[in-house]
C-alpha positions as CSV (number, residue, x, y, z in Angstrom):
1,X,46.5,-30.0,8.7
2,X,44.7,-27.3,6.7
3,X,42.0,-25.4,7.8
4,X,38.9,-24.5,5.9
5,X,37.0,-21.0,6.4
6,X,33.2,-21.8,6.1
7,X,31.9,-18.7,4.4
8,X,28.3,-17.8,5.2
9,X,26.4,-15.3,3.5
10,X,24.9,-12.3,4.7
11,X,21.0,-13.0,5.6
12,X,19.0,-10.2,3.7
13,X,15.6,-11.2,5.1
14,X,17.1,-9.4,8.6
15,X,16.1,-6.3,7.9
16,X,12.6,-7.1,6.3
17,X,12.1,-9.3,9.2
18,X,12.4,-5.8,11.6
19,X,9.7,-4.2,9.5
20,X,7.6,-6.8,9.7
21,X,8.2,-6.9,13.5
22,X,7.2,-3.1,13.5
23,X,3.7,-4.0,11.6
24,X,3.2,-6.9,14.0
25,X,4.1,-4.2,17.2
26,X,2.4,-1.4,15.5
27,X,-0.7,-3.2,14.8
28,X,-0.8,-5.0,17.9
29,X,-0.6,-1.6,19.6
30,X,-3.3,0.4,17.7
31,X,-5.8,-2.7,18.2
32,X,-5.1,-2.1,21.9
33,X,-5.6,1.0,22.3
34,X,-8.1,1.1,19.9
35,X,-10.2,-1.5,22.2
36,X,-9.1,-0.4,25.4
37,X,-10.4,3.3,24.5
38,X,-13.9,1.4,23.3
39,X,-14.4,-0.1,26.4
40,X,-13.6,3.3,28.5
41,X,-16.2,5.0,26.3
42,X,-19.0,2.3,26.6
43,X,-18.5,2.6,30.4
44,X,-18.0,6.4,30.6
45,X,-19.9,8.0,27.9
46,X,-23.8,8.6,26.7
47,X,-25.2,8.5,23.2
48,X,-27.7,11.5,23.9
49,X,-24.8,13.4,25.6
50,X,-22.0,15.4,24.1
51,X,-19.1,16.2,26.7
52,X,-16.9,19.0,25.3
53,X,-13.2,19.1,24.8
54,X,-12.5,21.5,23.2
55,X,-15.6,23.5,22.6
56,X,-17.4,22.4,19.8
57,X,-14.4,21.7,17.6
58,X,-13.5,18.6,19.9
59,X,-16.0,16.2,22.1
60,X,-16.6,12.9,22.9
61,X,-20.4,11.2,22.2
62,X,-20.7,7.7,22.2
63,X,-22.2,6.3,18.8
64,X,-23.0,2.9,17.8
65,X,-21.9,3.3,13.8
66,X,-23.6,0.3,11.6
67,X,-21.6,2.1,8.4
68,X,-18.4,3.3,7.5
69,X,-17.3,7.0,8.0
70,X,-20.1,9.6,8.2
71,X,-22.3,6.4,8.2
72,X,-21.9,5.6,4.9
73,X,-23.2,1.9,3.8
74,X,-25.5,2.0,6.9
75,X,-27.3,-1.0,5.5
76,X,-24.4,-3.0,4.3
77,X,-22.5,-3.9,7.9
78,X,-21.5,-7.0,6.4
79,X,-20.2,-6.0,3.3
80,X,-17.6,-3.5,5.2
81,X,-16.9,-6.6,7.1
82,X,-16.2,-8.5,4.0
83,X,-13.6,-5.5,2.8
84,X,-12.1,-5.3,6.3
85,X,-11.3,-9.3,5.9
86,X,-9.9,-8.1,2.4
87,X,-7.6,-5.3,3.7
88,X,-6.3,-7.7,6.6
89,X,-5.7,-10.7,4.1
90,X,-4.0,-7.9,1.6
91,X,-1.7,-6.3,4.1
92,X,-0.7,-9.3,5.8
93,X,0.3,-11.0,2.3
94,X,2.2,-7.5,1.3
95,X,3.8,-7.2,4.5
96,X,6.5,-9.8,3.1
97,X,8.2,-7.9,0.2
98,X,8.4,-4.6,2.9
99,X,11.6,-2.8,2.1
100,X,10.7,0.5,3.6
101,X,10.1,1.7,7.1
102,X,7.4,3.9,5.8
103,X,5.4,1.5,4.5
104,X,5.9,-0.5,7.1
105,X,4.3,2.2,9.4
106,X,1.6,2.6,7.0
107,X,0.6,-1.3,6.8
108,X,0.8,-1.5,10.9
109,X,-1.4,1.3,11.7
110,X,-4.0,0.2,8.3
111,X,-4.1,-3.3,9.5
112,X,-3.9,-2.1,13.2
113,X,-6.9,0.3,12.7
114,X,-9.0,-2.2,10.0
115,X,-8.6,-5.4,13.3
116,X,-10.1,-2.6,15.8
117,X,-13.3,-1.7,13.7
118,X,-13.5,-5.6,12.3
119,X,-13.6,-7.0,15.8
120,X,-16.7,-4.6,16.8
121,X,-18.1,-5.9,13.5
122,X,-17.4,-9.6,14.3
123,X,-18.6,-9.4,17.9
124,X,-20.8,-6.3,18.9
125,X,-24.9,-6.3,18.8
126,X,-26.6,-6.9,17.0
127,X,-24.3,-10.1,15.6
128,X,-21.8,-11.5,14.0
129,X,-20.5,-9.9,10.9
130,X,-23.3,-7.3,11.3
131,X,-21.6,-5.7,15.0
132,X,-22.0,-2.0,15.1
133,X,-18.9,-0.4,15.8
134,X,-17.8,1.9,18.7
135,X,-17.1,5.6,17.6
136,X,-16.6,8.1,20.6
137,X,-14.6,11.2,19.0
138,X,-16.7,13.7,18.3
139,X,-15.3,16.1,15.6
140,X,-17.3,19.4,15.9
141,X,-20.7,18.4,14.4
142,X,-19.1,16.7,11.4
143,X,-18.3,12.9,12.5
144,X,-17.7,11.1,15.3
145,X,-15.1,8.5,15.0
146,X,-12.3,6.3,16.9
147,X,-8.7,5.4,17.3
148,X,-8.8,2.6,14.9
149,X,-10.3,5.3,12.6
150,X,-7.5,7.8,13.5
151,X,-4.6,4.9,12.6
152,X,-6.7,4.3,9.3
153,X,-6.6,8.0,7.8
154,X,-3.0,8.3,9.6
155,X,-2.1,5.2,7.2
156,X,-3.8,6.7,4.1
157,X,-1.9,9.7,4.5
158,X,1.3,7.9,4.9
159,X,0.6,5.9,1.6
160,X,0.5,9.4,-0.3
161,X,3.7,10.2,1.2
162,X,5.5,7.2,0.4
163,X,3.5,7.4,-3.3
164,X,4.6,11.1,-4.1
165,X,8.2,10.4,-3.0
166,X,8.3,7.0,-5.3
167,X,9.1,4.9,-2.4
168,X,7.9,1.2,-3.6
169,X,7.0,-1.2,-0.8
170,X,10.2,-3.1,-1.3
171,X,11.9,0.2,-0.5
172,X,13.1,1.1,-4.1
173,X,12.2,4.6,-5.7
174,X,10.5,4.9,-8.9
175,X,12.3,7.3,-11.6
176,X,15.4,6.3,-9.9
177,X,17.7,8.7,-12.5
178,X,21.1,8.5,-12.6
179,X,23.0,12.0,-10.9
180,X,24.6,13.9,-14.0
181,X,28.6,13.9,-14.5
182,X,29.7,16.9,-12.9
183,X,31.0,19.3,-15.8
184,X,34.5,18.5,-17.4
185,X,34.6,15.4,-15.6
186,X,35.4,13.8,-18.9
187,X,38.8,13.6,-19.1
């Protein structure tokens, strides 16, 4: 009696399916810690007070920030709620055609850092969609900021990475040239 070999072909979507387990992790991490630092500052830290860290280069002060970095948009709380929806819904649909574990860094700690400021937004005083969010990092007398902030510029900076080295998202490299013949390699 003959016997017949099933072939099965190799799954490509494995490795896409790590990287989009290392967004998941990476996200899932940075809104963690980003949340688990807010709540250590709210119970450890003063608005009026400054505590040094490094002299006046590094200190932590506990703000209530109804803008975006160095309060920008301090009246419009709900429209940086509205583009933090955006960014979420945007990653999270990009996060399918990942080919690159550099971009998949990027997208976790983006959408990581994007879900820690948009939860203080959705459920801090003084309401929903309007939520002031927690900044405790006090960066000489320039800003004061958070982790979710930190994962945000860490992510931005990664995107110019990826951009200047023509990494794509799926992993593919833009002016891809072909290497030149080596010299009488013709015949």
């Amino acid at each position: 009696m003959p016997t017949t070999e099933l072939t099965v072909a190799p799954r490509r979507d494995g490795p896409r399916r790590r990287l989009v387990v290392l967004v998941v992790v990476l996200t899932a991490g940075v809104l963690l810690v980003d949340q688990a630092t807010k709540v250590w500052a709210l119970a450890n830290l003063l608005e009026t007070v400054r505590r040094p860290l490094l002299g006046d280069l590094l200190g932590l002060r506990l703000v209530f920030n109804p803008g975006a970095a160095l309060s920008i948009a301090t009246g419009m709380t709900w429209v940086l709620t509205l583009i933090a929806c955006a960014v979420v819904v945007v990653v999270v649909r990009v996060s399918r055609r990942l080919g690159s574990t550099g971009w998949a860094i990027a997208l976790g700690l983006l959408l990581g850092g994007a879900l820690g400021n948009l939860v203080d937004r959705l459920t801090r005083e003084p309401g929903i969609a309007r939520g002031h969010v927690i900044d405790f990092i006090a960066y000489a007398n320039v800003f004061v900021g958070n982790v979710a902030d930190i994962a945000i510029v860490t992510a931005a900076g990664l995107v110019v990475i990826q951009a200047l080295r023509g990494v794509r998202l799926d992993g593919t490299r833009e002016h891809a040239e072909p290497k030149p013949e080596a010299p009488g390699a013709d015949g």
